[in-house]
C-alpha positions in Angstrom: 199.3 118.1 11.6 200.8 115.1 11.1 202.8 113.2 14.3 205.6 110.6 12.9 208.0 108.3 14.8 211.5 107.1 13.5 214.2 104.9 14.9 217.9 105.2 14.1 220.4 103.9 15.5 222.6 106.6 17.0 225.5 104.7 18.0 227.5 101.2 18.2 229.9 100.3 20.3 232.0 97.6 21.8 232.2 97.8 25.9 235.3 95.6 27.4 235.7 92.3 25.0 232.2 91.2 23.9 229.9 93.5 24.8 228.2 95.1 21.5 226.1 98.2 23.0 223.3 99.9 20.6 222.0 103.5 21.4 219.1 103.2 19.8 216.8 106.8 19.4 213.2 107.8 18.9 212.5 110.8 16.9 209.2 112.1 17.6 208.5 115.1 14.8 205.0 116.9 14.1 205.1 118.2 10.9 208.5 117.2 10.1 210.2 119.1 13.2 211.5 117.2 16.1 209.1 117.8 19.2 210.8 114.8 21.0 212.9 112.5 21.4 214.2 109.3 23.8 216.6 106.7 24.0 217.2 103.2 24.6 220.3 100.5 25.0 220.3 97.1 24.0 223.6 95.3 24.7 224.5 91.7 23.2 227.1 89.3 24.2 228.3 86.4 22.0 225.9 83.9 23.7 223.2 83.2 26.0 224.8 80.7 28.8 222.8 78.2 31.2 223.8 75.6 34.0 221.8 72.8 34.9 221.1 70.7 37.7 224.2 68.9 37.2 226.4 72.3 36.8 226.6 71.7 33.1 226.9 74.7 31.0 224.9 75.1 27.7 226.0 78.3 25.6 223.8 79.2 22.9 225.0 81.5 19.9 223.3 85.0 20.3 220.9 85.3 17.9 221.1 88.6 16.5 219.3 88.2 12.6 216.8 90.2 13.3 218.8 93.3 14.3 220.0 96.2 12.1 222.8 95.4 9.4 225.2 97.3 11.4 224.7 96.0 14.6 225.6 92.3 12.8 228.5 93.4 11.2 229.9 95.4 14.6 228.6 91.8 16.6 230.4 89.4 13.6 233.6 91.4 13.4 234.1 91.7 17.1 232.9 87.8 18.2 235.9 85.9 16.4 236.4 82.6 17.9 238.8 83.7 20.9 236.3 86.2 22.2 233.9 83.6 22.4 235.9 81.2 24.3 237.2 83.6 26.4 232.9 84.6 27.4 232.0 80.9 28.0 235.2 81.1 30.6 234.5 84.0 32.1 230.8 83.2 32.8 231.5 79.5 33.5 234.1 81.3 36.3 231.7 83.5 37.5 229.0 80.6 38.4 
């Protein structure tokens, strides 16, 4: 009886502007048969924004290198230069 575990990524998709969602699922399979199986999200914007004591903004490019191929590509394709400035003015807006 043997109990494996595999990750795929079941589905990428852009939510509103910048938002890259990844549905990512667990595949739980004794004996190579499915016995189980979950899901997760993960959802990525272009960059990771701050303020500081002195309301100054820092946004820092998203680091995404260590995700899937795909989920790069999706995340490359979608964040051209416009989206981004348009994220660091909606969040600036927002606090």
């Amino acid at each position: 009886m043997a109990i494996t575990k595999e990750e795929i990524i079941a589905k990428i998709e852009v939510v509103g502007t910048w938002n890259v969602q990844v549905a990512i699922d667990m595949i739980i399979k004794e004996d190579g048969v499915e016995i189980g199986r979950s899901r997760t999200r993960k959802v990525f914007q272009p960059y990771t924004s701050s303020k500081d004591s002195d309301n100054k903004w820092t946004h820092t490019d998203r680091d995404i290198s260590s995700e899937a191929t795909e989920v790069q590509a999706v995340a490359n394709a979608v964040w051209t230069d416009t989206v981004k400035a348009n994220y660091k003015s909606f969040v600036e807006a927002q606090g």
